[in-house]
Every structure is written in structure tokens, then in C-alpha cells.
C-alpha positions as CSV (number, residue, x, y, z in Angstrom):
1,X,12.3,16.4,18.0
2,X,9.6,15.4,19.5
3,X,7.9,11.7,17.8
4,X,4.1,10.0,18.3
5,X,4.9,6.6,17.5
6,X,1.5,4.4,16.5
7,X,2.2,0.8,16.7
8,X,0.3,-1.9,15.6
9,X,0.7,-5.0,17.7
10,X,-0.7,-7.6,15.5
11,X,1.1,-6.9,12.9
12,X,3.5,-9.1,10.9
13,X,1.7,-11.9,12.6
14,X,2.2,-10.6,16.0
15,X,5.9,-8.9,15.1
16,X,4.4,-5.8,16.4
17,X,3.3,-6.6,20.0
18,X,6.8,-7.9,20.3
19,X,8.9,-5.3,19.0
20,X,7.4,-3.1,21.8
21,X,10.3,-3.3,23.8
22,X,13.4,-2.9,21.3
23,X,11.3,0.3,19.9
24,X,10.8,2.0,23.3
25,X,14.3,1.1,24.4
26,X,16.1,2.8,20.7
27,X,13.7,6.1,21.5
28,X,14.8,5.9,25.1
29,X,18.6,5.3,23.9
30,X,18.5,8.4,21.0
31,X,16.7,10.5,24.6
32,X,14.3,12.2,22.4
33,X,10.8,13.0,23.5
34,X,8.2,10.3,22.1
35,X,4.8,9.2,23.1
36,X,3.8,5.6,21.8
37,X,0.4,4.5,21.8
38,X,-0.7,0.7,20.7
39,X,-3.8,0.3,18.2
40,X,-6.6,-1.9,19.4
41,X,-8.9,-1.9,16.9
42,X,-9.4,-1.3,12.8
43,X,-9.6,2.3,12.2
44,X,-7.6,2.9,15.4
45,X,-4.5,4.2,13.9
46,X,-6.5,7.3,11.4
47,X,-7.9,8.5,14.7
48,X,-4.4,8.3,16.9
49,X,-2.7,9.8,13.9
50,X,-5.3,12.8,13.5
51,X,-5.3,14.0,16.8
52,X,-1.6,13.9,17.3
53,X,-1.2,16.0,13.6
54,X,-2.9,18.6,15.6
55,X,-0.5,18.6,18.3
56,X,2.3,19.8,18.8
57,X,4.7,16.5,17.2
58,X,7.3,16.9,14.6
59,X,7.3,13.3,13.4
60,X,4.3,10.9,13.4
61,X,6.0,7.3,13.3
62,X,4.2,4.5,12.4
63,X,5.7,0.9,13.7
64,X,3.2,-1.5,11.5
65,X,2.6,-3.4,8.1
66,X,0.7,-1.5,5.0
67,X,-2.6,-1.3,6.0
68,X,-2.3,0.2,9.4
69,X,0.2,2.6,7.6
70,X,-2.7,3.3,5.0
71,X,-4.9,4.8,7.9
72,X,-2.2,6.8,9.4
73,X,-1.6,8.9,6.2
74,X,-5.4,9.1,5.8
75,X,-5.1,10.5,9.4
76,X,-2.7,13.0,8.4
77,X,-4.1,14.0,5.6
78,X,-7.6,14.1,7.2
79,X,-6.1,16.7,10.0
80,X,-4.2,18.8,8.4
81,X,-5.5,18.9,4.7
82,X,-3.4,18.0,1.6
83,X,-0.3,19.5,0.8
84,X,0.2,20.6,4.6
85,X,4.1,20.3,5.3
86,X,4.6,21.1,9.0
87,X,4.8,16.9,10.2
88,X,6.8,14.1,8.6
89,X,5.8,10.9,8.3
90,X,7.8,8.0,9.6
91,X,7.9,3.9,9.1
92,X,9.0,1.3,11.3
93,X,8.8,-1.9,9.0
94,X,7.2,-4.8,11.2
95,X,4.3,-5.8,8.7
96,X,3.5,-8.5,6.4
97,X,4.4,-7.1,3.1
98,X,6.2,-4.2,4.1
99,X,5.4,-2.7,0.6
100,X,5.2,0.6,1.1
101,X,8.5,1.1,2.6
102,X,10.2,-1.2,-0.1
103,X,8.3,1.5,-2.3
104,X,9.8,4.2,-0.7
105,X,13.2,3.2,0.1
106,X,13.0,2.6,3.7
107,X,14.6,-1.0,4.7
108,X,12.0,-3.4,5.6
109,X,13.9,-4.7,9.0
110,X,13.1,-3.8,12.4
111,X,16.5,-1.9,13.5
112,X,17.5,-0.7,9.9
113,X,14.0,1.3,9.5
114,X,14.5,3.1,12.9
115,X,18.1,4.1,12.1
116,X,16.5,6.0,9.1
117,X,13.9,7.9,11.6
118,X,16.8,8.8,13.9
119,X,19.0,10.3,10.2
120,X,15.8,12.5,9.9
121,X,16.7,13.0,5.9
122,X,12.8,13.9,4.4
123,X,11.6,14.0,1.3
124,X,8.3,14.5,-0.4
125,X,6.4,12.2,-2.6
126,X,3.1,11.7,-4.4
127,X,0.0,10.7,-2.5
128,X,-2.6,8.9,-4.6
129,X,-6.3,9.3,-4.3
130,X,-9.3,6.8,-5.2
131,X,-13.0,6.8,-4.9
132,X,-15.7,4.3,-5.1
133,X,-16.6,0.8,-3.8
134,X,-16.9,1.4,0.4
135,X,-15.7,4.9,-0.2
136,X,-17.7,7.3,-1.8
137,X,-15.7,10.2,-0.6
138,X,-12.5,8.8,-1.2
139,X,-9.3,7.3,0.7
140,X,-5.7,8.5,0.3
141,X,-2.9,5.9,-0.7
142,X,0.9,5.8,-0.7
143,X,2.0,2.3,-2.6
144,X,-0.9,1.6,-4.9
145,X,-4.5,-0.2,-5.5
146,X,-4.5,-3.8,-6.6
147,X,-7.6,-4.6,-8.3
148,X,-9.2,-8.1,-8.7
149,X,-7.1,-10.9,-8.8
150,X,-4.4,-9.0,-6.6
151,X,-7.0,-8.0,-3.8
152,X,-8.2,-11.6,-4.0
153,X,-4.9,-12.5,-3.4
154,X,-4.5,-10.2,-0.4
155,X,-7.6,-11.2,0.8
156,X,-6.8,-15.0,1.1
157,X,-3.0,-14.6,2.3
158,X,-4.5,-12.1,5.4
159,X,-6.1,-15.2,6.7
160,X,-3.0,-17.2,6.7
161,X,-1.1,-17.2,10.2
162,X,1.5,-18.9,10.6
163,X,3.9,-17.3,8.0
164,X,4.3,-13.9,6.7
165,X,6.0,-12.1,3.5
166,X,6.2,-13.5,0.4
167,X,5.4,-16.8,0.9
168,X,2.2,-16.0,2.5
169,X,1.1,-14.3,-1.0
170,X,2.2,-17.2,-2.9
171,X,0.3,-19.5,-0.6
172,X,-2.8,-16.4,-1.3
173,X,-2.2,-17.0,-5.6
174,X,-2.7,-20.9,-5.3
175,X,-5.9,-20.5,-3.3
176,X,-7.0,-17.6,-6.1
177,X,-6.5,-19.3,-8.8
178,X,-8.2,-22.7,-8.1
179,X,-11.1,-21.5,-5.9
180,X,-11.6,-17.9,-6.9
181,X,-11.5,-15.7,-9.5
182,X,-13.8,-14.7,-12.7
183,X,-11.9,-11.8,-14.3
184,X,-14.3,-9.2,-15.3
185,X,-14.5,-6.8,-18.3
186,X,-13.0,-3.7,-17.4
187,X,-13.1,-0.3,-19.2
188,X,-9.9,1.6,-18.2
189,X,-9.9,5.8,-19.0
190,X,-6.1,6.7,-18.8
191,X,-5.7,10.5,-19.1
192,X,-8.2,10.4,-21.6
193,X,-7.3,7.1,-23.4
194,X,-9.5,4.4,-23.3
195,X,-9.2,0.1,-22.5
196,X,-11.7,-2.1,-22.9
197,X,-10.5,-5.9,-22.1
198,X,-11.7,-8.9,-19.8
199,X,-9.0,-8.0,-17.2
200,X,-7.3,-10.5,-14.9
201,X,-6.0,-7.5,-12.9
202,X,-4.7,-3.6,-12.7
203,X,-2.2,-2.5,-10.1
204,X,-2.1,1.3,-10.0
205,X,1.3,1.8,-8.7
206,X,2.5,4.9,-7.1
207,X,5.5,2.6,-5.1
208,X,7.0,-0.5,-6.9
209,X,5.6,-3.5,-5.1
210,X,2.6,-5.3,-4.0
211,X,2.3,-8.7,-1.9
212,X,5.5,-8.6,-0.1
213,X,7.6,-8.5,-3.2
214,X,5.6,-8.8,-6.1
215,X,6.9,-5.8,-8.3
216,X,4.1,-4.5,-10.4
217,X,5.8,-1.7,-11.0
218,X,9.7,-2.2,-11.1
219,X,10.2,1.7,-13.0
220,X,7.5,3.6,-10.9
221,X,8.4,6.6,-9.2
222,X,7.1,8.0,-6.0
223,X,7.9,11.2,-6.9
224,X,7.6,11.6,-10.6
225,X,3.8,12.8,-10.5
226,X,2.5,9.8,-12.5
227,X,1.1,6.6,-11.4
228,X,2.5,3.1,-13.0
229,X,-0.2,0.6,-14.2
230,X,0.4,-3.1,-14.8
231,X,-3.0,-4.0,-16.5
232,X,-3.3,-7.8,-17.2
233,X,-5.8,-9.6,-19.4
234,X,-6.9,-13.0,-18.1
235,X,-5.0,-15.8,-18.6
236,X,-5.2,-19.5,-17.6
237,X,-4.6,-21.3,-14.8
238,X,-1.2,-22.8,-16.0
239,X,-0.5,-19.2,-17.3
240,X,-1.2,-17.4,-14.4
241,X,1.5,-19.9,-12.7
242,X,4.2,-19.3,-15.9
243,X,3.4,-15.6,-15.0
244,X,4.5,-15.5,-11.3
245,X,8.4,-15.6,-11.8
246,X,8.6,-12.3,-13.9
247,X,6.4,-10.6,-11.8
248,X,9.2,-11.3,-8.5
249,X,11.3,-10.8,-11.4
250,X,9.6,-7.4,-12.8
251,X,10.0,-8.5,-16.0
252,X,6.5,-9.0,-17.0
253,X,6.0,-6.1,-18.8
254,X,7.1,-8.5,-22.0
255,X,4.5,-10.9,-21.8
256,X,1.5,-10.8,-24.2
257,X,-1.0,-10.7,-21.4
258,X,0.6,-7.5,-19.5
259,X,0.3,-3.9,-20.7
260,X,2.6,-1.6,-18.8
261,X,1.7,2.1,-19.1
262,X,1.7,5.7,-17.0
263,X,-0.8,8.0,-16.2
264,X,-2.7,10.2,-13.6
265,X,-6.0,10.6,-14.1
266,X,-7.5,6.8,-14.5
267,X,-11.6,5.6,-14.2
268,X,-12.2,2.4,-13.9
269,X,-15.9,1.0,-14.8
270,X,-16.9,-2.8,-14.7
271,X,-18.8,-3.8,-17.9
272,X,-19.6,-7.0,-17.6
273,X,-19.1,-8.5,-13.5
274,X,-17.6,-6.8,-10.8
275,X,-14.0,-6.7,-8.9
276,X,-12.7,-6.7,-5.3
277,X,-10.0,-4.0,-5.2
278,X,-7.6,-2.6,-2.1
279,X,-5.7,0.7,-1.4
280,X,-2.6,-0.4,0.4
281,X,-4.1,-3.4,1.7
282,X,-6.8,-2.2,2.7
283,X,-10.0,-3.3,1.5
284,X,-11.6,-0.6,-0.8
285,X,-14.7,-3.2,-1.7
286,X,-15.4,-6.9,-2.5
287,X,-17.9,-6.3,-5.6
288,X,-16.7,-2.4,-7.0
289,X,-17.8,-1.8,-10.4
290,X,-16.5,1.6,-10.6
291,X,-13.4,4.0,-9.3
292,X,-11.9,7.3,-9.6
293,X,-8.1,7.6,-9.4
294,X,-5.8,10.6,-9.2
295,X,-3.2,11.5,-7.9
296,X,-1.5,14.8,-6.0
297,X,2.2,14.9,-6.8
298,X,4.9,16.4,-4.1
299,X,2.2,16.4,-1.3
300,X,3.4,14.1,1.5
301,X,6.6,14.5,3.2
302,X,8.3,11.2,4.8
303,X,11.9,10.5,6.5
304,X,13.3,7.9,3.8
């Protein structure tokens, strides 16, 4: 087997940079061929991962939180074209959220995600696809798109330094909710079936969990050709708060505010404002006001 590991050494607050040397040293101990480049720069990682899916690799590893994850598989995918099965995809947890893994199945820990590369067992999931915003010909995802109050969150616990996981999103919903956030009206087509409603956020969910542990989508799939949706309507202040333990919980899909419903095809128009909105973490735009969503089932292969 013969690996290109991509490693992001800001990542998980600087986890990345210093993992370096417990990564190179389990590669070196398993004495399989590897090559193990550090990014340096956003947008780094889709370029490294490109060129090595034209090589000659078996397994393109990526040692990094979601977003630099999110620009490997666009790599991939940009390279070798959808539904191409020669390379598998590999994660090395070291990120903030870690949500794609969690989504996936792939421990979120340093040493029990590489003993999962070295077991080699692959399997294929679904790969979303969205369109709009900064992207007007579209960016491939593997966990989901967080829309509005979600990417507001993500946006404000980025900027936070000196903690990482979980509590960094919490710390990311206080500052949302008292300094940020006018909920738009959103009109939601489904597969064909229609939403209208002033909309504190959607999560399209192909993995389970967003923020580091917030699970959006406790019954998704990767693998079942359907996306998950948690659509909220807004909500105020003190309920936004009441909310927060059933969404750690995944039990939210009781609440009056929260519809919980499947589909593939999904648009996404703002009516009345706009919405900031991410794919994987990464920032899709600040002010969308419109989206395509589908989704390609069976189309990614990973070692989970």
C-alpha cells in the first residue's frame, strides 16, 4: 500500500503541527510506503489531494479537522471525476469538531483513527453536492451544510483559540444568539414538496453531527442515498437555550419548533433576508439567498 498523507498543522488549535511526529513514526512503524506533505495555506489541501489522485497512491490520508477534509474530497473528486473507485479515502481525526469522522464511524482520537487506516476495511458512502452563494459551480460534501444560525455558530467558534470541541461551539451559540442572528424566511423544495417558514436554521445531514457533537441528525445514514434535514423555525432567545440539550441529546426532533424529514433533491430560496450557510465547515457564503442540493449515493469510497 502505498499512502499520501495531507496534514493540516493548524488544526484542532495547533493539534496538527504537533501530531507530526507520532504520525510519521506509526507509518514508519507499519513500514509501508507514504509521502506526507503539510498544508500552508486555505485551498492547499484540494490541490495536494488532486495531484496525488493522479498518481500512483492507493490511499489519500487526510490528518486534519472538517474543513481541510472538505477540500481533500473536492480534490478527489475534482481529479478523478465522480463515482471513480481506484483510491480510498482516509481520516486521521486531529480537528476541532471531528464531525465527519463521528459521521462516518471513524474514532475521533489521534491513535484510534490511524489504527483504522492500517485495518484497511473500505466502504462506500454518499457524497453530497451543493451550489450557490461563493459557488456557482458547486462544492462536494461528506457530513452536511449548516445553514444560518449553525454557520453563524461555526463562524464565531473558529475565532475562538484557546479551546476546541464542543465547548468551543457552545461558547459560538451564546455569542449567536445575543449579538447575531435575524432568521430569514426560507422556502425549502424537498423532492418536490414545498416549506415556507421564517427559519432559524436547516442542517442537511448526510453524517449525524455538526459543531463537535451537536447531532442534527441522530438517524442519518451515510449510505442510505437520502439526506437528513433538521429544519428549525425561529425561536427565542430563552428557547434557543431550552433547545440546546436535545440537540447533544438528538432528541429534538419532538420539539414544536423542529421538523425532521428526508430527502435528496432540496432548493433552498431566501424570501424575505438572506443566510450564511457552510459545507463541512467550510464557508459556502455569508449573505446566500439561494442553493441547490443533491446528492450522489454509493460514490466515495473511505477506510472506516
Amino acid at each position: 500500500m502505498k499512502y499520501f498523507v495531507i496534514v493540516n498543522p493548524t488544526s484542532g488549535r495547533g493539534l496538527g503541527g504537533r501530531s507530526i511526529p507520532e504520525i510519521k513514526a506509526r507509518f514508519d512503524k507499519e513500514d509501508c510506503q507514504y509521502e506526507l506533505v503539510e498544508t500552508t495555506r486555505r485551498g492547499h489541501a484540494l490541490e495536494l489531494s488532486e495531484k496525488a489522485a493522479k498518481g500512483d497512491y492507493d490511499v489519500i490520508v487526510c490528518a486534519s479537522g472538517d474543513g481541510t477534509i472538505n477540500e481533500t474530497i473536492n480534490g478527489m473528486i475534482k481529479a478523478n471525476g465522480l463515482g471513480y473507485q481506484k483510491m480510498a479515502f482516509g481520516v486521521i481525526s486531529i480537528g476541532t469538531g471531528n464531525d465527519f469522522a463521528g459521521g462516518v464511524g471513524i474514532p475521533t482520537g489521534l491513535h484510534e483513527s490511524m489504527d483504522i487506516i492500517f485495518k484497511n476495511q473500505t466502504k462506500m458512502i454518499d457524497m453530497g453536492w451543493v451550489k450557490g452563494g461563493d459557488f456557482a459551480d458547486g462544492r462536494y460534501f461528506g457530513n452536511g451544510i449548516g445553514i444560518g444560525f449553525d454557520a453563524a455558530v461555526g463562524t464565531y467558534a473558529e475565532k475562538i483559540r484557546w479551546t476546541r470541541g464542543i465547548l468551543a461551539y457552545l461558547i459560538g451559540v451564546i455569542q449567536t444568539v445575543f449579538f447575531y442572528y435575524t432568521p430569514p424566511t426560507l422556502k425549502l423544495v424537498i423532492d418536490g414538496k414545498e416549506i415556507v417558514q421564517k427559519s432559524l436554521m436547516v442542517s442537511v445531514m448526510n453524517g449525524k453531527r455538526m459543531g463537535g457533537g451537536f447531532k442534527m441528525a441522530p438517524e442519518s445514514k451515510i449510505d442510505d442515498g437520502l439526506f437528513d434535514l433538521c429544519i428549525v423555525e425561529t425561536a427565542s432567545k430563552p428557547r434557543i437555550f431550552a433547545m440546546i440539550p436535545h440537540f447533544l441529546k438528538g432528541t429534538q426532533g419532538g420539539e414544536k419548533e423542529v421538523n425532521m424529514t428526508r430527502g435528496k433533491l432540496i432548493t433552498i430560496d431566501a424570501l424575505v433576508g438572506d443566510f450564511p450557510c457552510h459545507a463541512d465547515g467550510e464557508m459556502i457564503s455569508f449573505t446566500a439567498s439561494h442553493l441547490d442540493v443533491d446528492l450522489f449515493p454509493n460514490s466515495f469510497k473511505i477506510i472506516a
